[in-house]
C-alpha positions as CSV (number, residue, x, y, z in Angstrom):
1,X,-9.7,1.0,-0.8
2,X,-10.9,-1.8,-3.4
3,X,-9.1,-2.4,-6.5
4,X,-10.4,0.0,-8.4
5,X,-12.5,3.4,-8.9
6,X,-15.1,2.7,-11.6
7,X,-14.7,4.7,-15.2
8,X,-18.3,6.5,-14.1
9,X,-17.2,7.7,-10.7
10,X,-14.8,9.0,-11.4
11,X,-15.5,11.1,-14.9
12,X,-18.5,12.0,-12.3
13,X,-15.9,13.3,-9.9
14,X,-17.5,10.9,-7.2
15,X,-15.9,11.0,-3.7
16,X,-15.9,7.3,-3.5
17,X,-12.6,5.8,-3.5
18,X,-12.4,2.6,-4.9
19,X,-15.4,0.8,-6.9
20,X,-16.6,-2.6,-5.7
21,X,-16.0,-4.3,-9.0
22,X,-13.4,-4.1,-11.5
23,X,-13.6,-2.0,-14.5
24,X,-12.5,-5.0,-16.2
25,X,-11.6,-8.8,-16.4
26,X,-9.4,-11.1,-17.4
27,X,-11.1,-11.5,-20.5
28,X,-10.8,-8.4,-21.4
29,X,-9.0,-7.7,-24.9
30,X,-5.8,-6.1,-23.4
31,X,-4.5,-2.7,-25.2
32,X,-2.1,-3.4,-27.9
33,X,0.4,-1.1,-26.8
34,X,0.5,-2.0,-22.9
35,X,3.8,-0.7,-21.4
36,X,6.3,-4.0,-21.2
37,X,6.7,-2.8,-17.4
38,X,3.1,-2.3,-15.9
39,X,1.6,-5.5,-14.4
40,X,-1.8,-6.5,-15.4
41,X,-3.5,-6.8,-18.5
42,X,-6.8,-5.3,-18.4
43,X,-6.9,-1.3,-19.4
44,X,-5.2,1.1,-17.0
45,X,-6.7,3.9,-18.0
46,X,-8.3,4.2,-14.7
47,X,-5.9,2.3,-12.4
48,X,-2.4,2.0,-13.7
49,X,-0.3,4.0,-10.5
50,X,-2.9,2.2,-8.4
51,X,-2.3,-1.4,-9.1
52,X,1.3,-1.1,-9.6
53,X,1.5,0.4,-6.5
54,X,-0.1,-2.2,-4.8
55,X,1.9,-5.2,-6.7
56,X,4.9,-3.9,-6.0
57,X,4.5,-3.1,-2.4
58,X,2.9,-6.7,-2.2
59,X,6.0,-7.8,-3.3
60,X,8.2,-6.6,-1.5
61,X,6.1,-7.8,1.7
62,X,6.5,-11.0,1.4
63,X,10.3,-10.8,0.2
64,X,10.2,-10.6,-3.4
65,X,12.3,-8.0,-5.4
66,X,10.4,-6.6,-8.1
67,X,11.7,-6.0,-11.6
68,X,13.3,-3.2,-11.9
69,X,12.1,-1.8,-15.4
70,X,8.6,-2.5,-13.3
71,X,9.7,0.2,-10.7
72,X,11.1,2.3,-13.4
73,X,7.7,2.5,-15.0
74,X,6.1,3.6,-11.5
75,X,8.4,6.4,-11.5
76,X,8.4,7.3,-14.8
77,X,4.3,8.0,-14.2
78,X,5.4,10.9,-11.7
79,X,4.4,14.6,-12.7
80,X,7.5,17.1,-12.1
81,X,6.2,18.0,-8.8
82,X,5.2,14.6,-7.6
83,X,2.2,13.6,-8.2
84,X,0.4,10.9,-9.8
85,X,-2.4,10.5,-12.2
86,X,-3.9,7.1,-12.5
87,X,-2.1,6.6,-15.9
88,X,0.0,8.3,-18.1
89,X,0.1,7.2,-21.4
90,X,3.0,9.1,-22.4
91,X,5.1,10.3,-19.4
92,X,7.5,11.5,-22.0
93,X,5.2,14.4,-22.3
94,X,4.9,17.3,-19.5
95,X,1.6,17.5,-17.4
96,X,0.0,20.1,-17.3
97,X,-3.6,21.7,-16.4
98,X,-5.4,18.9,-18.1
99,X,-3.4,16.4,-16.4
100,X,-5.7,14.8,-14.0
101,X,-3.5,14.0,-10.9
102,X,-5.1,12.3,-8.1
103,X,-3.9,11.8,-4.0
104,X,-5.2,7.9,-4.0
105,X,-2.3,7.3,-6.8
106,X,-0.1,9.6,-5.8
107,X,-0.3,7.8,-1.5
108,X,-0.3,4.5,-3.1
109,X,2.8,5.5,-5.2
110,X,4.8,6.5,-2.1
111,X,4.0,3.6,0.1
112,X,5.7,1.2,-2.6
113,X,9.0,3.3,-3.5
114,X,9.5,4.3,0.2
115,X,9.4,0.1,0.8
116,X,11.5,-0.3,-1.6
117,X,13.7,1.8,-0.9
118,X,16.3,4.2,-2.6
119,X,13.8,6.4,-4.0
120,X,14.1,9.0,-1.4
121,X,13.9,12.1,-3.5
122,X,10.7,10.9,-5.4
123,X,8.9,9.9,-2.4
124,X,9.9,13.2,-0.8
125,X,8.6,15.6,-3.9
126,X,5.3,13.6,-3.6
127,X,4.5,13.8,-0.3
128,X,5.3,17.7,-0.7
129,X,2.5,17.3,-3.2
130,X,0.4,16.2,-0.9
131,X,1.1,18.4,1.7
132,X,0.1,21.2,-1.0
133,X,-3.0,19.8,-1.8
134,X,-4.3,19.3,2.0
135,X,-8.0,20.3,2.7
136,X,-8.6,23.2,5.4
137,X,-10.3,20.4,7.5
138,X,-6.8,18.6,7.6
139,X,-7.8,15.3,4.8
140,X,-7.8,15.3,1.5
141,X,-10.6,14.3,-1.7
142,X,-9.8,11.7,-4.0
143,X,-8.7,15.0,-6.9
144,X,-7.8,18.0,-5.1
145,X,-10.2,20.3,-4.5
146,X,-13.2,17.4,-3.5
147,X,-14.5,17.4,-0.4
148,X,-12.0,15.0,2.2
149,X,-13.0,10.8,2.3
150,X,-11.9,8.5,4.5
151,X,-10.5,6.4,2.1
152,X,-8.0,9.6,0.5
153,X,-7.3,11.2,3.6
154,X,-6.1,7.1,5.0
155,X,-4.2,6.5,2.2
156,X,-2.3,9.4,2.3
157,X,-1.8,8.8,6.5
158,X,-0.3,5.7,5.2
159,X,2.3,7.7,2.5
160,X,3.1,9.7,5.3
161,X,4.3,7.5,7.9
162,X,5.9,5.3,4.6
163,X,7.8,8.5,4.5
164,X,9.0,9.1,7.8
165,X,6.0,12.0,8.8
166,X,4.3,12.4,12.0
167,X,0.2,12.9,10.3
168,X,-0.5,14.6,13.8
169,X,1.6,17.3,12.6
170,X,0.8,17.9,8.8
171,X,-1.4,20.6,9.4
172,X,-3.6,22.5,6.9
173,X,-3.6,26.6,7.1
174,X,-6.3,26.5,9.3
175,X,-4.1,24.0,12.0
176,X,-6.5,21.0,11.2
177,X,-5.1,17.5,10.9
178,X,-5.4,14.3,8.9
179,X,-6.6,13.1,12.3
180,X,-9.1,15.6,12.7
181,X,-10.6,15.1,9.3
182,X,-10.9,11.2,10.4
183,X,-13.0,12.1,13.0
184,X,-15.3,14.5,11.9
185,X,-16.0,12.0,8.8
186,X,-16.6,9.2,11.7
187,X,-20.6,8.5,12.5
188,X,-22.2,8.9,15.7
189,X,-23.2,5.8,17.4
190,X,-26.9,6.1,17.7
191,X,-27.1,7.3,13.5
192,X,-24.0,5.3,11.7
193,X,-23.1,2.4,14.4
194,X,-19.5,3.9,14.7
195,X,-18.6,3.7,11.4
196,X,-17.0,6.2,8.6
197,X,-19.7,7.7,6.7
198,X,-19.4,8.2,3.0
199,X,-22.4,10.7,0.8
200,X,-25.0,8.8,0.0
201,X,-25.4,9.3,-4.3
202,X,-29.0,9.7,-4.1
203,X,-29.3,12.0,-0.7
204,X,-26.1,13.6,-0.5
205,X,-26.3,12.7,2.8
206,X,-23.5,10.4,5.1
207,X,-23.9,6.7,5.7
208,X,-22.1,4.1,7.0
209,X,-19.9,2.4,4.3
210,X,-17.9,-0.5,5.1
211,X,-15.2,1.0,2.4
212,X,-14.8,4.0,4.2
213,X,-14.5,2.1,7.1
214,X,-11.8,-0.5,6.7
215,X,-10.0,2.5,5.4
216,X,-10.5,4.7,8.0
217,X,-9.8,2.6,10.7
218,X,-6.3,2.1,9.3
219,X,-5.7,5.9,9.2
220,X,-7.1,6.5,12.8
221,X,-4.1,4.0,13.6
222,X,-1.8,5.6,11.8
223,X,-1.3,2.3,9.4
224,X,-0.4,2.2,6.1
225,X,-1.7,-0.5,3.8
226,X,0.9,-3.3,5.5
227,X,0.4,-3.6,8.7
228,X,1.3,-6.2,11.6
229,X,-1.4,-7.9,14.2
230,X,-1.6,-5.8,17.1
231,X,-2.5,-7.5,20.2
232,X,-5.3,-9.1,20.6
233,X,-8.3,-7.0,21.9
234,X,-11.9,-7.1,22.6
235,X,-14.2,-4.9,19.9
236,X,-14.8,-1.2,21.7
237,X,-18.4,-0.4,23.1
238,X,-19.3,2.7,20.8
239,X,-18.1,5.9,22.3
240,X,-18.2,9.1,21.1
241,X,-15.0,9.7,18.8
242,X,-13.5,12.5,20.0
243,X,-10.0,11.7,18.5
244,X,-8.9,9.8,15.8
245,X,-7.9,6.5,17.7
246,X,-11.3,6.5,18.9
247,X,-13.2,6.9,15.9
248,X,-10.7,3.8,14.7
249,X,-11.9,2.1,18.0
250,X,-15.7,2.5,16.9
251,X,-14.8,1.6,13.0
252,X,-13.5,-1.7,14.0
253,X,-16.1,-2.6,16.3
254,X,-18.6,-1.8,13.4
255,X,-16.8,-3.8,11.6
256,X,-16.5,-7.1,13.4
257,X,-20.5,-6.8,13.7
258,X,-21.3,-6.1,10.0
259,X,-18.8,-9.5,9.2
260,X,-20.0,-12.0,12.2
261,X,-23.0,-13.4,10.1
262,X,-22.2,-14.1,6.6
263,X,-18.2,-13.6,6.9
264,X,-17.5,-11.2,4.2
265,X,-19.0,-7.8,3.0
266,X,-21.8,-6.9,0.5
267,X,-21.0,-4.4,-2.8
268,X,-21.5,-0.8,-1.1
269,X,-21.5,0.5,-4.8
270,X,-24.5,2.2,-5.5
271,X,-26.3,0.2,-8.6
272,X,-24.2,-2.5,-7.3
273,X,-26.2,-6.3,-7.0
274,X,-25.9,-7.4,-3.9
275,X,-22.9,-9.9,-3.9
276,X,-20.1,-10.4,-2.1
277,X,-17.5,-7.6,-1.7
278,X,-14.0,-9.7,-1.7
279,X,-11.8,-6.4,-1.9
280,X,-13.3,-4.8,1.0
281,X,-13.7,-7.6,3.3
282,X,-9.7,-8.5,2.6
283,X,-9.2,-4.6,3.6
284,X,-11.3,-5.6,6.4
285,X,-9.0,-8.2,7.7
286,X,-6.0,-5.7,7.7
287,X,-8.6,-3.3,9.3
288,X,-9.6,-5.9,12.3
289,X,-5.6,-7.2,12.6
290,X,-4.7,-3.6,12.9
291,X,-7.0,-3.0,15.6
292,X,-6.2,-6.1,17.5
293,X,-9.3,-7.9,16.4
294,X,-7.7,-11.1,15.5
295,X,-10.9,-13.0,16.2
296,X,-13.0,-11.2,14.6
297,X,-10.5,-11.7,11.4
298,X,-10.7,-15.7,11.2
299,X,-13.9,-16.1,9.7
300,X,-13.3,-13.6,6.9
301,X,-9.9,-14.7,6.2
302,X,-11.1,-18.5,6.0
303,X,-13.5,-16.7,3.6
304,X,-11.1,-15.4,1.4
305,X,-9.1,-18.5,1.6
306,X,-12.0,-20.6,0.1
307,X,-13.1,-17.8,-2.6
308,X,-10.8,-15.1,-2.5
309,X,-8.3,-16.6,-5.3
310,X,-11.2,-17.5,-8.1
311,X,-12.0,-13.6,-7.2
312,X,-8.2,-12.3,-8.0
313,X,-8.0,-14.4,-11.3
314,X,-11.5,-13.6,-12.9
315,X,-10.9,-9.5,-11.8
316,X,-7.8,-9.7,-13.9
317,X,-6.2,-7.5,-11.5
318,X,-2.9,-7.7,-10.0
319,X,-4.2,-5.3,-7.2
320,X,-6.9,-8.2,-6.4
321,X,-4.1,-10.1,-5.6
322,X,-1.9,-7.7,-3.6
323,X,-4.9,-7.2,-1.5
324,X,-5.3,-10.8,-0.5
325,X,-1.5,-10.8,-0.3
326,X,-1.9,-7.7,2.6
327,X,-4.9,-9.6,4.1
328,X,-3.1,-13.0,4.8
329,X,0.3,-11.1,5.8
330,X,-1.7,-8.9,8.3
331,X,-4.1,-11.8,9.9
332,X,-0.4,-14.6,10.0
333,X,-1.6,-16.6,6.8
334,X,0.6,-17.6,4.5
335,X,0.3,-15.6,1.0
336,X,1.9,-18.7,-0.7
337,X,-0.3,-21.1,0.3
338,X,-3.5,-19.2,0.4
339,X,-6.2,-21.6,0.4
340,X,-4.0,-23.9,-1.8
341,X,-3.3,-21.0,-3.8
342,X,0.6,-19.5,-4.2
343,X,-0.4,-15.5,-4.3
344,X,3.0,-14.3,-4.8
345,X,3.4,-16.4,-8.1
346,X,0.3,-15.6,-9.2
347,X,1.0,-12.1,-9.2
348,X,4.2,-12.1,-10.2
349,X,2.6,-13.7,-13.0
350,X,1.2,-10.6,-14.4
351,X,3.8,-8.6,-15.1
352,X,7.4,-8.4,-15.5
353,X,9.7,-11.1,-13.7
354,X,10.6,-10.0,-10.3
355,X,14.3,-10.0,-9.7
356,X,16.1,-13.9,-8.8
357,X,17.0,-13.7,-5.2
358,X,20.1,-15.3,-4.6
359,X,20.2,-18.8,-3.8
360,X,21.6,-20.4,-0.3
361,X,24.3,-22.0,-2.2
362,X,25.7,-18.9,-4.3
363,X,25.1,-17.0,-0.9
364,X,27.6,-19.8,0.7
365,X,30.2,-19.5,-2.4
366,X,30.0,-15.6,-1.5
367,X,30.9,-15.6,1.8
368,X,33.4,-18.8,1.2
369,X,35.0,-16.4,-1.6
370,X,34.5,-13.6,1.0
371,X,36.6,-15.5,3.6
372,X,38.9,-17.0,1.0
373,X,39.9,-13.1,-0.2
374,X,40.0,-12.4,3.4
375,X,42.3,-15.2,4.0
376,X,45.2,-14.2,1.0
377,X,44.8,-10.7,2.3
378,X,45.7,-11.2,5.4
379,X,48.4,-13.0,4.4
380,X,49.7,-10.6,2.4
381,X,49.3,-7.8,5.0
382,X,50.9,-9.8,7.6
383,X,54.1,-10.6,4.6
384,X,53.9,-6.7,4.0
385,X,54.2,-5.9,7.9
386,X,56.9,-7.9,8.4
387,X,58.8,-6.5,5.7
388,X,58.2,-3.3,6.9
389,X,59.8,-4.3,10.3
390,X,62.9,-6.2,8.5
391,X,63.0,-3.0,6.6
392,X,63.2,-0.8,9.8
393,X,65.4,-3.4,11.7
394,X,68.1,-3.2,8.5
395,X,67.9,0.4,8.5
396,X,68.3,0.4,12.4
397,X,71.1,-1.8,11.9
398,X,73.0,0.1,8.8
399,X,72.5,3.0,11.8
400,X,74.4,1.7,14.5
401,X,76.8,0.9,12.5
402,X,77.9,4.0,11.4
């Protein structure tokens, strides 16, 4: 689940999730008319929803309220029935058959607004969308109607639980599961090591992908894209994945192995040169930290912590940063000192102001007004009860006189 899908995959339709490498940089011209709201600068043609998405939910990980007129936009990309395309230029207008809605914006979409909160009926619709749009084998293509990828069919495991659903029992017409699609899309241990496969462009045929893998691994756990160390655990001897858990088991162990020499991962992008792979290796970390291989998670993270930054400012993209921001949250780093490098500024940078949290002092004033108000109003409950009871004693009084 990298930053971005390139603008070739997906005109092409491709089943890959997320390219390796931007579609473009910080020195990119940025459109004239970018919405006030939207964070990031570059084009979002391709990944508006997406990287909003993931700023806000970054956000509101580590604590910081976003903008509201930067939630409104979020919303304001939603179709009637819920789902997402990866940019709207003019949500003022209806979508319709031309619209092309997507399940990796839509999932992303969910997990932000159901962390945030108070967007209940929006996250609900969507998830319905989803639901509608479930392949018979129980996952789900990056558009509807594509074959199912580990990296859709995690994302939307992720939206899921975000929303309160069991995955184990969103079932396709056919009774499959999310879970079952994970599995079937996992590689046997003597061909693909364990890992998620993903078509090969040139063969058609599966092979391991670290991409898929992270990803998968996260929806075999049932995690969405903020996640929590689990205890620490020992990589899996490959076994054959015969339910979800398992598969995630295999993926992590594949994992560790593909990251113990060099630290980080290598662009799986086909055409891609052979250079590190920041994105994916930070998914990585959340993938290892989710799987209890907190280890196995060091040396990537101190990898990220020495290069991941430069990698975040040059992409342009505020989903670079929400990425390292999930990474370091997930392996106990702190996103605000990441390798000298404050994440959560730097991202807030890039788009509208988040919202001033209240400071200890105006929070003290509060409760001292609080407790002040409290104070004159129980004074003038206890003057009010008394005067009550004089009232009834007088009356008692005028009574017994008669």
């Amino acid at each position: 689940m990298n930053a971005r899908r390139s603008a070739t995959a997906l005109a092409a339709g491709a089943v890959l999730c997320m390219a390796a490498a931007p579609v473009a940089t910080a020195e990119t011209t940025p459109p004239a008319d970018l919405p006030s709201g939207l964070y990031g600068k570059t084009d979002p043609t391709y990944d508006g929803v997406f990287r909003q998405s993931y700023a806000l939910l970054a956000q509101d990980t580590v604590g910081v309220k976003p903008a509201t007129k930067a939630v409104d936009w979020l919303t304001g990309q939603a179709c009637e029935n819920g789902s997402y395309a990866a940019f709207r230029k003019d949500p003022a207008q209806k979508c319709d058959a031309k619209t092309v809605v997507d399940s990796n914006s839509t999932a992303s979409a969910i997990q932000a607004l159901a962390a945030l909160g108070g967007h209940d009926a929006d996250v609900k619709k969507s998830v319905e969308w989803l639901k509608s749009v479930q392949q018979q084998d129980g996952g789900w293509g990056y558009n509807p109607g594509l074959p199912s990828d580990a990296n859709s069919t995690s994302l939307v495991v992720g939206a899921l639980k975000a929303a309160g659903e069991n995955p184990a029992e969103v079932k396709s017409q056919q009774g499959k599961t999310p879970h079952d699609a994970l599995v079937a899309l996992a590689m046997p241990c003597d061909t693909g090591k364990g890992a998620f496969g993903l078509a090969d462009m040139k063969t058609g045929k599966p092979a391991p992908n670290a991409d898929a893998t992270a990803a998968g691994v996260l929806g075999g756990l049932d995690q969405g894209l903020v996640v929590q160390a689990a205890a620490t655990a020992e990589p899996a001897k490959c076994a054959k994945a015969t339910d979800a858990k398992t598969a995630a088991a295999n993926g992590a162990a594949y994992l560790a192995d593909t990251l113990a020499k060099d630290g980080y991962l290598k662009s799986s992008m086909p055409g891609a040169e052979d250079q590190p792979d920041f994105g994916n290796t930070a998914d990585s970390v959340v993938a290892l930290s989710a799987a209890g291989l907190t280890e196995q998670a060091k040396k990537p993270l101190e990898y990220l912590e020495k290069n991941g930054a430069a990698w975040a400012k040059q992409s342009g993209s505020p989903a670079a940063y929400a990425q390292l921001v999930f990474a370091a949250h997930a392996a106990g780093a702190d996103p605000k000192n990441f390798g000298g490098t404050d994440l959560v500024t730097a991202l807030s940078d890039m788009g509208p102001a988040p919202q001033k949290a209240e400071s200890a002092a105006a929070k003290d004033d509060k409760k001292d007004d609080d407790s002040s108000s409290m104070s004159v109003w129980w004074i003038v409950g206890v003057f009010f009860i008394a005067s009550v009871g004089i009232g009834f004693l007088v009356s008692g009084r005028k009574k017994n006189s008669l």
